[in-house]
N, CA, C and O atoms as CSV, one atom per row, in Angstrom:
chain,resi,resn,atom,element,x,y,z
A,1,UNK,N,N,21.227,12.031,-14.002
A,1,UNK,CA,C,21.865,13.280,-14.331
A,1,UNK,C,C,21.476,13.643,-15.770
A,1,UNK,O,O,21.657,12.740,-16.587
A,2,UNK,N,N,20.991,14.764,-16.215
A,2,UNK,CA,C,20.775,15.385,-17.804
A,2,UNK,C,C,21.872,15.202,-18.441
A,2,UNK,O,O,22.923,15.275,-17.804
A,3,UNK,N,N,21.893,14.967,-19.624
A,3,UNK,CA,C,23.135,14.784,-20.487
A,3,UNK,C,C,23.312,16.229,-21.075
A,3,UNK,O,O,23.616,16.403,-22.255
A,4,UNK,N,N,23.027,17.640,-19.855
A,4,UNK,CA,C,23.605,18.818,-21.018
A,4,UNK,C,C,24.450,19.194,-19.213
A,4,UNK,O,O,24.929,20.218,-18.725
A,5,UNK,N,N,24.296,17.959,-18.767
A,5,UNK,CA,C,25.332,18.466,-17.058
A,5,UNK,C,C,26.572,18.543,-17.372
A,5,UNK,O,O,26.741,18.552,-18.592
A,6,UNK,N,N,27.507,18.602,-16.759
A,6,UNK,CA,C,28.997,17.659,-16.556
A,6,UNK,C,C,29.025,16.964,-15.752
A,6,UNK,O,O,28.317,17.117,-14.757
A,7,UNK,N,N,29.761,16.071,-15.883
A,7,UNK,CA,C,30.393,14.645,-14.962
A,7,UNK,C,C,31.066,15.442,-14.084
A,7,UNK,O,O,31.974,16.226,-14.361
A,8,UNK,N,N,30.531,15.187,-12.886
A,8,UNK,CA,C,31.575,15.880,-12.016
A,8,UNK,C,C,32.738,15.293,-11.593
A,8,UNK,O,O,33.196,15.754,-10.548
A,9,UNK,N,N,33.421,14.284,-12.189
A,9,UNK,CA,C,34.488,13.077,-11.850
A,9,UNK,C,C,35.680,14.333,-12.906
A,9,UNK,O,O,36.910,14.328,-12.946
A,10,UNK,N,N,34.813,15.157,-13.540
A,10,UNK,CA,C,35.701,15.906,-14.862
A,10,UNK,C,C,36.153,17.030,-13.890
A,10,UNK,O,O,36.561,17.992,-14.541
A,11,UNK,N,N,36.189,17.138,-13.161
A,11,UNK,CA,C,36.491,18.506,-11.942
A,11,UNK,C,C,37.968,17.683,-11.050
A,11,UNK,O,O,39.051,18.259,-10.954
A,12,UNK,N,N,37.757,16.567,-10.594
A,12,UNK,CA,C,39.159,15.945,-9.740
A,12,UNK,C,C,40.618,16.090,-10.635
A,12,UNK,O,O,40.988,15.499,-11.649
A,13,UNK,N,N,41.086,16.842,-10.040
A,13,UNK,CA,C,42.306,16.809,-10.648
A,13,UNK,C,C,43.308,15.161,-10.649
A,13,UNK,O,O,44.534,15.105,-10.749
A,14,UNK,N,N,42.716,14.410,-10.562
A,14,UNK,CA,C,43.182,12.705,-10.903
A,14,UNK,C,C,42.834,12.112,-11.747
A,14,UNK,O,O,43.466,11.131,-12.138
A,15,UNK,N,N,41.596,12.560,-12.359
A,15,UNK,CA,C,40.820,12.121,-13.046
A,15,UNK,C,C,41.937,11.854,-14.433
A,15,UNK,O,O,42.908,12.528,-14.776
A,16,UNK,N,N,41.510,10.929,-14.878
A,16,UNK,CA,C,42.152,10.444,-16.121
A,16,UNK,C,C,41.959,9.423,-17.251
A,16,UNK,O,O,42.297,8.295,-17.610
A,17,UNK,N,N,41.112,10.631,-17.648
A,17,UNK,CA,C,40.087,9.607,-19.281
A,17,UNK,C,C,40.305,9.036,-20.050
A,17,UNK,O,O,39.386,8.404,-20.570
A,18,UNK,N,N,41.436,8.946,-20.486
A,18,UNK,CA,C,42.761,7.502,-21.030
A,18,UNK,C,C,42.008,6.724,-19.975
A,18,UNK,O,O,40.795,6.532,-20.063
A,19,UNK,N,N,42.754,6.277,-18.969
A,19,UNK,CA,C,42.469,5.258,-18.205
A,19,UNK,C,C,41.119,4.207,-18.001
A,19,UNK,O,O,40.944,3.007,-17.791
A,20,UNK,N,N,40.138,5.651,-18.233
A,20,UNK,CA,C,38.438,4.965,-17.733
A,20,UNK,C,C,38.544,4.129,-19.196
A,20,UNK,O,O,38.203,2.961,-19.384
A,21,UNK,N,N,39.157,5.133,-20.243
A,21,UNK,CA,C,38.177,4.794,-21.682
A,21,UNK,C,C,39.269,3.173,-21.896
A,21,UNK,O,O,38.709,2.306,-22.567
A,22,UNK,N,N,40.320,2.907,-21.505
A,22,UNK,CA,C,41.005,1.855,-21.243
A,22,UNK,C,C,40.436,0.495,-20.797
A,22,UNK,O,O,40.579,-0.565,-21.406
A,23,UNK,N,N,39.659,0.716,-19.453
A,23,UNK,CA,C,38.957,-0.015,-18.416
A,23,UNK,C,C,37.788,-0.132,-19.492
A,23,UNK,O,O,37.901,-0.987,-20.370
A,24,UNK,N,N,37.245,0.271,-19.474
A,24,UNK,CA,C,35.703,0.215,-19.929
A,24,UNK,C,C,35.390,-0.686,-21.330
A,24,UNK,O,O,34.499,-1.508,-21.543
A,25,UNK,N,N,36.806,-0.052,-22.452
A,25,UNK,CA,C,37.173,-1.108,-23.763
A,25,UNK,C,C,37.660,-2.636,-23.103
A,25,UNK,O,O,37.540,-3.557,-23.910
A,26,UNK,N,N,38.202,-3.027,-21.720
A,26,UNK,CA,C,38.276,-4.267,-21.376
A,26,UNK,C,C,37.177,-4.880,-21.585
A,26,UNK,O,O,36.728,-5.642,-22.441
A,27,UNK,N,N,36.742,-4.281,-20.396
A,27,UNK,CA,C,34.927,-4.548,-19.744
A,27,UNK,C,C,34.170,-5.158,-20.682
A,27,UNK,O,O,33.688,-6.286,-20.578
A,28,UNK,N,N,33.972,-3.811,-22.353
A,28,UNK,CA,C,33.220,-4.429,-22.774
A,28,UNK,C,C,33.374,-5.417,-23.855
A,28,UNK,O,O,32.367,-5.812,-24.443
A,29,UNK,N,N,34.884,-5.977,-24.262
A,29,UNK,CA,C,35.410,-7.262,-25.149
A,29,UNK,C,C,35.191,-8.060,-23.915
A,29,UNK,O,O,35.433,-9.188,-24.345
A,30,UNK,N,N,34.985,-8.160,-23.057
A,30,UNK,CA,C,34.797,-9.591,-22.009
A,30,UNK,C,C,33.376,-9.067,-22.193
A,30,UNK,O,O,33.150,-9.548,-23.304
A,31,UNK,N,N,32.451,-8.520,-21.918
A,31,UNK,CA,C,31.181,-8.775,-21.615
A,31,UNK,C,C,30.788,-9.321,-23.157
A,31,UNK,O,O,29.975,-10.221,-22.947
A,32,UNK,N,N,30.953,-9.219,-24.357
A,32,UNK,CA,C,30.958,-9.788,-25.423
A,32,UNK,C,C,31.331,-11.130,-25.534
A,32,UNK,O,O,30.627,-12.027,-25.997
A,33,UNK,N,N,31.953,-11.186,-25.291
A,33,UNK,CA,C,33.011,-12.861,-25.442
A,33,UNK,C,C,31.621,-13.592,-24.784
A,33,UNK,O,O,30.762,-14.315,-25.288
A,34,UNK,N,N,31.833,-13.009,-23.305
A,34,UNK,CA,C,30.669,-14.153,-22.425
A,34,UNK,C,C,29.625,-14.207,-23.307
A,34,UNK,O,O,29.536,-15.230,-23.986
A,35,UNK,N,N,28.755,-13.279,-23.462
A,35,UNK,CA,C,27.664,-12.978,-24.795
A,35,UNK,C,C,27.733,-13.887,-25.436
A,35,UNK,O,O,26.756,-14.613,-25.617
A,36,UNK,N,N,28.882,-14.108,-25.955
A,36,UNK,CA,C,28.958,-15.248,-27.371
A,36,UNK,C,C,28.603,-16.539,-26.942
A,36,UNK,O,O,27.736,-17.293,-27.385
A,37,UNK,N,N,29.505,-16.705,-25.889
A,37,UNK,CA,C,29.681,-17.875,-25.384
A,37,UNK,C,C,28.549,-18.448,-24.305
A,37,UNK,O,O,28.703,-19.556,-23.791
A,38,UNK,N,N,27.629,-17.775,-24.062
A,38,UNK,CA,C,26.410,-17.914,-23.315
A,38,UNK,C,C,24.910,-17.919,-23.876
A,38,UNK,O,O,23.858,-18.276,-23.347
A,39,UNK,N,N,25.249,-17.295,-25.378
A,39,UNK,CA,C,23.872,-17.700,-26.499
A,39,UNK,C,C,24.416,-19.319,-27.275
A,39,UNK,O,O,23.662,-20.186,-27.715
A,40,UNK,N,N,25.894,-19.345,-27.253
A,40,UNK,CA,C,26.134,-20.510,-28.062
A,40,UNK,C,C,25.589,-21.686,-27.353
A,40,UNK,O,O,25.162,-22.678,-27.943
A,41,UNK,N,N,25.626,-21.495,-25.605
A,41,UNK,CA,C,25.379,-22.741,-24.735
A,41,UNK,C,C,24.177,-22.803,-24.878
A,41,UNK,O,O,23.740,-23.932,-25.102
A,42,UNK,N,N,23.020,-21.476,-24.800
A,42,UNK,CA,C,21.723,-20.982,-24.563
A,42,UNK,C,C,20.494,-21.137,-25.488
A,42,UNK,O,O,19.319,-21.458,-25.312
A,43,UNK,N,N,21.477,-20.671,-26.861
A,43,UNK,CA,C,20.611,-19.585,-27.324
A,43,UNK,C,C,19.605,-18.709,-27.364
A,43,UNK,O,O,18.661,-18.554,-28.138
A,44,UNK,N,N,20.196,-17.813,-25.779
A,44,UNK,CA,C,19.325,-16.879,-25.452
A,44,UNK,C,C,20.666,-15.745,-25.437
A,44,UNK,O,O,21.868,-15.778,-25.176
A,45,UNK,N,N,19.674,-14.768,-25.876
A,45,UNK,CA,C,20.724,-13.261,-26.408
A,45,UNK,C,C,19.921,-12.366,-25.440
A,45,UNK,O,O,18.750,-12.509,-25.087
A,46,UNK,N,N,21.040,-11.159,-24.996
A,46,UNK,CA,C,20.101,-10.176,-24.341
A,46,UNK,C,C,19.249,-9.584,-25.326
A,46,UNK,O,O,19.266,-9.587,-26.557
A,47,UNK,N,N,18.373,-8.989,-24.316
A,47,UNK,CA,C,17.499,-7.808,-25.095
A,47,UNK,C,C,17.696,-6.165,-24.700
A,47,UNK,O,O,16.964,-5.208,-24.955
A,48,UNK,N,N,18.662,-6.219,-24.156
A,48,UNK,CA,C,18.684,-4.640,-23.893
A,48,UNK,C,C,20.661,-4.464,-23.365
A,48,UNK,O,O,21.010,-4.759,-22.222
A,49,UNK,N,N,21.397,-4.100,-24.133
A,49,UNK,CA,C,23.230,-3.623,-23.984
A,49,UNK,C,C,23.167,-2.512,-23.697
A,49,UNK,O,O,22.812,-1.621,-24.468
A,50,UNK,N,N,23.648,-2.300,-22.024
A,50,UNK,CA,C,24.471,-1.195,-21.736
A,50,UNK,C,C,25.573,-0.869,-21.738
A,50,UNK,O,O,26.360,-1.600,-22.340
A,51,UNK,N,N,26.076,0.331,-21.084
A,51,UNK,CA,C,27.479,0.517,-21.067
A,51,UNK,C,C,28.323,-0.884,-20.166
A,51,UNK,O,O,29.311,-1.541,-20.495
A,52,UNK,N,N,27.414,-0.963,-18.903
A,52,UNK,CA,C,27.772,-1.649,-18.037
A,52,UNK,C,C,26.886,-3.058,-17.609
A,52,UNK,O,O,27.073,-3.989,-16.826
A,53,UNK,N,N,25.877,-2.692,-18.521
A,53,UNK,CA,C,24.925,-4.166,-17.651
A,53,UNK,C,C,24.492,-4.737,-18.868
A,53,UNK,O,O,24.776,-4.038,-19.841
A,54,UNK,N,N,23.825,-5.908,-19.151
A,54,UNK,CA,C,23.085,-6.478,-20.118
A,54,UNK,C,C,21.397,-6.727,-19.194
A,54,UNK,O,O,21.348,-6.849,-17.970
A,55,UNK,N,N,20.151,-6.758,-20.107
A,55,UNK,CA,C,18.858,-7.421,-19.464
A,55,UNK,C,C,18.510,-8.771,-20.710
A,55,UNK,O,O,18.078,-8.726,-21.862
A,56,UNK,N,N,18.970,-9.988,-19.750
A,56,UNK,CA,C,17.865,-11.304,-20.372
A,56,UNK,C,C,17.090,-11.407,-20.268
A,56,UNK,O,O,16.500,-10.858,-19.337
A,57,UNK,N,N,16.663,-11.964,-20.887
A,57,UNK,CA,C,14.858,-12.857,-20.450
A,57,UNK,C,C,15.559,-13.986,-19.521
A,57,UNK,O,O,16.673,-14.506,-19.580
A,58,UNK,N,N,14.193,-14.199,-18.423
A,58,UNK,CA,C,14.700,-15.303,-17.852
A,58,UNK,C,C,13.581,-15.823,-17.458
A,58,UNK,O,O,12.534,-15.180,-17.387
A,59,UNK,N,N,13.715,-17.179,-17.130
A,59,UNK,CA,C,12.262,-17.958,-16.597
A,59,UNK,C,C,11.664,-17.641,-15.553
A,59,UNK,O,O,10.460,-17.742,-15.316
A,60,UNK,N,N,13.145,-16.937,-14.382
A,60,UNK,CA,C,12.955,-17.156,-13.231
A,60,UNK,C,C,13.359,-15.784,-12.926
A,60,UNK,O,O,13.662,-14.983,-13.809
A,61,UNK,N,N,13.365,-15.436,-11.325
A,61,UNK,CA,C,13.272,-14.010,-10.565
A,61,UNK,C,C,15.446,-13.978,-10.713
A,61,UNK,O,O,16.246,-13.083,-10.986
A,62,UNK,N,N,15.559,-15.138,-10.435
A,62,UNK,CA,C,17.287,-15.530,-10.262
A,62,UNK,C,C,17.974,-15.627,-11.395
A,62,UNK,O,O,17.839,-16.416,-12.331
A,63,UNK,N,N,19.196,-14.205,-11.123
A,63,UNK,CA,C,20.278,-14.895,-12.537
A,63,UNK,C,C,20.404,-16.633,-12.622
A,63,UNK,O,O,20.221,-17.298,-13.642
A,64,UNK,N,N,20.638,-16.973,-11.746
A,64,UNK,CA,C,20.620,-18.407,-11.525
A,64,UNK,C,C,19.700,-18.687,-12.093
A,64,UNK,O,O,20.190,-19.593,-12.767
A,65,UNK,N,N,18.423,-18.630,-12.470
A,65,UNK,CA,C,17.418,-19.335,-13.657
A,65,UNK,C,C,18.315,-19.347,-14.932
A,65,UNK,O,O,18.632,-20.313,-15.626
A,66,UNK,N,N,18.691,-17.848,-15.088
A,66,UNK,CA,C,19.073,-17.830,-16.744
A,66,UNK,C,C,20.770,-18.760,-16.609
A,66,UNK,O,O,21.177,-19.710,-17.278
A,67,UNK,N,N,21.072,-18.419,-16.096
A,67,UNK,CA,C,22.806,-19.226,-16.574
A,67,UNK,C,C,23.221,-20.311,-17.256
A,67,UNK,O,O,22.114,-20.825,-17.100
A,68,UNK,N,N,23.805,-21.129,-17.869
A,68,UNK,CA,C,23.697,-22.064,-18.372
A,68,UNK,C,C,24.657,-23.186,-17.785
A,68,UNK,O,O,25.819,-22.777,-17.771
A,69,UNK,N,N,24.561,-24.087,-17.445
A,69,UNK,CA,C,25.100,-25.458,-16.483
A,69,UNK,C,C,25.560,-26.203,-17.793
A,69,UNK,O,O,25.348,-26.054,-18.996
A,70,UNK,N,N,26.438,-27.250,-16.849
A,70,UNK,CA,C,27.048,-28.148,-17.637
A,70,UNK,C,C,25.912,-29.423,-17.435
A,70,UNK,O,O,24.859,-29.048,-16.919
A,71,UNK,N,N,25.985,-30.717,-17.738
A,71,UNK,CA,C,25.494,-31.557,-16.866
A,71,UNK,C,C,25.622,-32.345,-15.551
A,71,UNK,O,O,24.984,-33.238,-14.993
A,72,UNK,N,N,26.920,-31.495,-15.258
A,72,UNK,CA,C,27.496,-31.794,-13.848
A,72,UNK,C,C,26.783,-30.552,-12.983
A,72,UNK,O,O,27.012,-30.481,-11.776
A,73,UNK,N,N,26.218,-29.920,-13.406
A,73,UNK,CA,C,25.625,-28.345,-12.488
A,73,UNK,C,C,26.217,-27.609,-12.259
A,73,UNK,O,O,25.905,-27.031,-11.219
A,74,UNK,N,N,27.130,-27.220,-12.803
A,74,UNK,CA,C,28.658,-26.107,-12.798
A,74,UNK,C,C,27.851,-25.113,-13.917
A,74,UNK,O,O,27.052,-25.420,-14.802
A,75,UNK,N,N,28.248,-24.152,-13.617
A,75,UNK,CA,C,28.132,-23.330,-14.828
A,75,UNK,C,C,29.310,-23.211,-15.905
A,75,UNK,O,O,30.535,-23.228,-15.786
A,76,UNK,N,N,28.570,-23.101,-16.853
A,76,UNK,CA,C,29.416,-23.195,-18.473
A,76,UNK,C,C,30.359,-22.543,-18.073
A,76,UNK,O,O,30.388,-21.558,-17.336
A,77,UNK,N,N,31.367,-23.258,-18.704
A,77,UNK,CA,C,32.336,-22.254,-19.376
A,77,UNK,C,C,32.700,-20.742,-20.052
A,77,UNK,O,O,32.142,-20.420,-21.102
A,78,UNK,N,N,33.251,-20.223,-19.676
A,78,UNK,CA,C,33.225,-19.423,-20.738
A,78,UNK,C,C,31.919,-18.243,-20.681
A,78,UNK,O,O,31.741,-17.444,-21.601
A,79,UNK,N,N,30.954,-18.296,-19.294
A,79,UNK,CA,C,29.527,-18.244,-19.354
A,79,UNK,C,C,29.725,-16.791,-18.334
A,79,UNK,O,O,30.757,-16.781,-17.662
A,80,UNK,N,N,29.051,-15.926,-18.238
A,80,UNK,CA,C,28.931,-15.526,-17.217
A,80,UNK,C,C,29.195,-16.049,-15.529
A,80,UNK,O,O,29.028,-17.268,-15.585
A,81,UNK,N,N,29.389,-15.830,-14.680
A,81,UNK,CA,C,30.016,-15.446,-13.366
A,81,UNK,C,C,29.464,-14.932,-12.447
A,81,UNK,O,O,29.652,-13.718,-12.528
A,82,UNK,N,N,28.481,-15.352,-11.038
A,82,UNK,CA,C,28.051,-13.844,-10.499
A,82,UNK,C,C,29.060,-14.178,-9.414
A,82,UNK,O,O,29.641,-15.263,-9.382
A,83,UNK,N,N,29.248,-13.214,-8.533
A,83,UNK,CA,C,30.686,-12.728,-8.366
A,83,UNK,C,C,30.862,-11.448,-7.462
A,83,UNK,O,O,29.963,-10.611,-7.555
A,84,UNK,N,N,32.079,-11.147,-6.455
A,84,UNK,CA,C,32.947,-9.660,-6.254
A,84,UNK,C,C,33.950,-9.954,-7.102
A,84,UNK,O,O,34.178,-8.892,-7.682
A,85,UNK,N,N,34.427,-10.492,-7.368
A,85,UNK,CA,C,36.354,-11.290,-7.760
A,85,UNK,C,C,36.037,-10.332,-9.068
A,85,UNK,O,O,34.933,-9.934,-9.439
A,86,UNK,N,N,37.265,-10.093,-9.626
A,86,UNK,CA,C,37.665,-9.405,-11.149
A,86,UNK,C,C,36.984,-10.339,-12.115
A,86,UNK,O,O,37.162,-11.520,-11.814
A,87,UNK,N,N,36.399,-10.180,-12.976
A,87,UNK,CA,C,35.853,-11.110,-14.033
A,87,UNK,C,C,34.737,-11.657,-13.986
A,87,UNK,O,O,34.311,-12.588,-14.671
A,88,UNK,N,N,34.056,-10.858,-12.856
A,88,UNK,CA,C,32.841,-11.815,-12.055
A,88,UNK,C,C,31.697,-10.386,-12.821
A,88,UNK,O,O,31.999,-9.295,-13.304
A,89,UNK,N,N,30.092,-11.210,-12.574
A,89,UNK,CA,C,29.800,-10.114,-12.482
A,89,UNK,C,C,28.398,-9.929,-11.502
A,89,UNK,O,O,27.988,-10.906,-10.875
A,90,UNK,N,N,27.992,-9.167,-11.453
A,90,UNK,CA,C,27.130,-8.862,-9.869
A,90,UNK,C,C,25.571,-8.352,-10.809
A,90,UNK,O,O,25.407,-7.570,-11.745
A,91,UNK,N,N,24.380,-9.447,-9.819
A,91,UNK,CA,C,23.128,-9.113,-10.167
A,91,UNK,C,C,22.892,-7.573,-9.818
A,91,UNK,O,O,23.017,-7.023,-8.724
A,92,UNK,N,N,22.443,-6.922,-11.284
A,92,UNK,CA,C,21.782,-5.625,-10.638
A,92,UNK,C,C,20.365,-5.397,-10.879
A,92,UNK,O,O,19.918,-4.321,-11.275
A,93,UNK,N,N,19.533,-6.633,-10.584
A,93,UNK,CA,C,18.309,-6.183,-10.626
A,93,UNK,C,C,17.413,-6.985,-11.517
A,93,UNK,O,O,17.799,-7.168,-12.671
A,94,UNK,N,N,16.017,-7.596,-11.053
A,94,UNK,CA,C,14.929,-8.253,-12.065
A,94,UNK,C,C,13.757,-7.704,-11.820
A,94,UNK,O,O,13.321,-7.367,-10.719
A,95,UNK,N,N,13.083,-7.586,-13.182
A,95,UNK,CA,C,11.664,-6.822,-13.089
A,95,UNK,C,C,11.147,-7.856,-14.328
A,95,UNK,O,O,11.659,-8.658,-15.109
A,96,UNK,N,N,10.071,-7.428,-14.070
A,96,UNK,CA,C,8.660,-7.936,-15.141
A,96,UNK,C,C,8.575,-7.908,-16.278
A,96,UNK,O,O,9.071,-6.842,-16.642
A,97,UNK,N,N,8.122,-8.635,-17.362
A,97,UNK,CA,C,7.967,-7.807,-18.533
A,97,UNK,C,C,6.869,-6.846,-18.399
A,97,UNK,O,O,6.878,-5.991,-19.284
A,98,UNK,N,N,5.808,-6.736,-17.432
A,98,UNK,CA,C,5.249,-5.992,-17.125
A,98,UNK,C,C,5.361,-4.358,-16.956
A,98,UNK,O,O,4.853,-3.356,-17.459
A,99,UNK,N,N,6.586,-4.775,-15.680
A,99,UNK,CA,C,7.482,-3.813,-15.994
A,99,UNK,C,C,8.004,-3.043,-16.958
A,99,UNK,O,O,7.874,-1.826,-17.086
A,100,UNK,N,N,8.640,-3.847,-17.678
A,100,UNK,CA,C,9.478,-3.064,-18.777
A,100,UNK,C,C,8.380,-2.305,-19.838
A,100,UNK,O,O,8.746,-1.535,-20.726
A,101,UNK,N,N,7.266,-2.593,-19.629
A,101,UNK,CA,C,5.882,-2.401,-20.834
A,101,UNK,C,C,5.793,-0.829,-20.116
A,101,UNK,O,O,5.570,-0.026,-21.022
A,102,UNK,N,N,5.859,-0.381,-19.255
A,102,UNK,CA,C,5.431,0.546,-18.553
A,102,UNK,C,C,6.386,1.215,-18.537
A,102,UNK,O,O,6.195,2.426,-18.433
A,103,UNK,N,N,7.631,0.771,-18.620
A,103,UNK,CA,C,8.768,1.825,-18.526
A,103,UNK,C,C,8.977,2.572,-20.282
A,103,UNK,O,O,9.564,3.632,-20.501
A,104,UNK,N,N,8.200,1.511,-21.548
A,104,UNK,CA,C,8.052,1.788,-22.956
A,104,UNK,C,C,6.997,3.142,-22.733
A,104,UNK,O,O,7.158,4.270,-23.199
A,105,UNK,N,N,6.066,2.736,-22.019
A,105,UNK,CA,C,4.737,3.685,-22.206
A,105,UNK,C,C,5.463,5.272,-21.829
A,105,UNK,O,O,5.590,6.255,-22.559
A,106,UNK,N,N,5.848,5.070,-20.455
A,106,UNK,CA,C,6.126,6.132,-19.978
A,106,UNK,C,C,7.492,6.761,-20.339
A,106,UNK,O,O,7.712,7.727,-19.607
A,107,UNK,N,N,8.602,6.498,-21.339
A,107,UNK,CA,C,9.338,7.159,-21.912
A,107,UNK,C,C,9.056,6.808,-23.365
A,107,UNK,O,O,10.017,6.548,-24.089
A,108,UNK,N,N,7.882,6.779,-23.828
A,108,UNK,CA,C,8.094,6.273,-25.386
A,108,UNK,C,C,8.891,5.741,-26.468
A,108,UNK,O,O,9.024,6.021,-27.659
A,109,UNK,N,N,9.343,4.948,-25.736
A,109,UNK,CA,C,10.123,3.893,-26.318
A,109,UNK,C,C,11.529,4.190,-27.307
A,109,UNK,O,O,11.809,3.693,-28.398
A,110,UNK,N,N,12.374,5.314,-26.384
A,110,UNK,CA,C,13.414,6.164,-26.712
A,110,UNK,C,C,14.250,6.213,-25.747
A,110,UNK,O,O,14.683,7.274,-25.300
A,111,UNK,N,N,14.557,5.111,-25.335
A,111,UNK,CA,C,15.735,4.981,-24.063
A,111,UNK,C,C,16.087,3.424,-24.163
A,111,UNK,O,O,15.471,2.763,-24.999
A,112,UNK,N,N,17.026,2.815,-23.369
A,112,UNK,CA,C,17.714,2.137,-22.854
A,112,UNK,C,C,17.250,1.353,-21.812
A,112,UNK,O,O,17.830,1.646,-20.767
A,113,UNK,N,N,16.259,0.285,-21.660
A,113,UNK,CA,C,16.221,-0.843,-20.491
A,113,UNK,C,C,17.410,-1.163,-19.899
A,113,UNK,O,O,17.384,-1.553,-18.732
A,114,UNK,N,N,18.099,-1.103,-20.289
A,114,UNK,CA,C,19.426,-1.861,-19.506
A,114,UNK,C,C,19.801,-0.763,-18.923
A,114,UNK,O,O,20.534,-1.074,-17.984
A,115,UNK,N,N,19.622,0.819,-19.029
A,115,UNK,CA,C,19.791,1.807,-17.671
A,115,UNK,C,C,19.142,2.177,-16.958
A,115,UNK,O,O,19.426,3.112,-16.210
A,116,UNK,N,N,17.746,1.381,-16.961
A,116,UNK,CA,C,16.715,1.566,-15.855
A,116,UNK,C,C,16.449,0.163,-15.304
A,116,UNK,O,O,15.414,0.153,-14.636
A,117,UNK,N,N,16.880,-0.672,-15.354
A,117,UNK,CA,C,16.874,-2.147,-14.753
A,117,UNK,C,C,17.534,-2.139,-13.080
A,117,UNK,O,O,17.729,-3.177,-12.448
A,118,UNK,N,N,17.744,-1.108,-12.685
A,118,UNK,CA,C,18.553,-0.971,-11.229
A,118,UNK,C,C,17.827,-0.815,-10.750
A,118,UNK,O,O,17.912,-1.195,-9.582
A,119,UNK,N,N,16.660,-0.228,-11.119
A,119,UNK,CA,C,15.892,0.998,-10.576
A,119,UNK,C,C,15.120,-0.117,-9.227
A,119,UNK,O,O,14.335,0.360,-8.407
């Protein structure tokens, strides 16, 4: 959608932007925390913060490459989650660095990876 549109969620008479902007300040002090607590196990940091998603580097095609385990094979503490349950969170997507080189070229390097990582 162009950012000179409107949200059409701004038309429902239910709609209630307290609430989202509520939800969303949760969202993103937990997606931080994990952050912290998943470079401290790692020290691997994303490379690209969205509203809603983060993009790592990872070795492998699988969030499961990047996550970080205990030595029992549990995942860390404190670590990310993939998940439906509240607190969880859900793969949206792995591409190339190849990829991402091409997505630089073709928007000149004036956007956001972490909102084209769905794609």
């Amino acid at each position: 959608m162009p950012y000179y549109e409107l949200w059409p969620a701004l038309e429902r008479k239910t709609w209630r932007p307290d609430i989202r902007a509520a939800v969303l300040a949760s969202v993103r002090v937990s997606m931080h925390r994990k952050m912290l607590k998943t470079a401290a196990a790692t020290d691997v940091y994303p490379v690209a913060i969205g509203t809603d998603a983060l993009v790592y580097p990872s070795p492998g095609p699988s969030p499961l490459d990047f996550l970080p385990h205990t030595a029992e094979g549990k995942l860390a503490p404190g670590s990310f989650r993939l998940g439906v349950s509240p607190g969880m969170v859900k793969h949206q997507g792995t591409q190339s660095v190849l990829w991402a080189e091409q997505q630089f070229e073709e928007h000149g390097g004036v956007f956001n990876i972490a909102d084209l990582i769905k794609m």
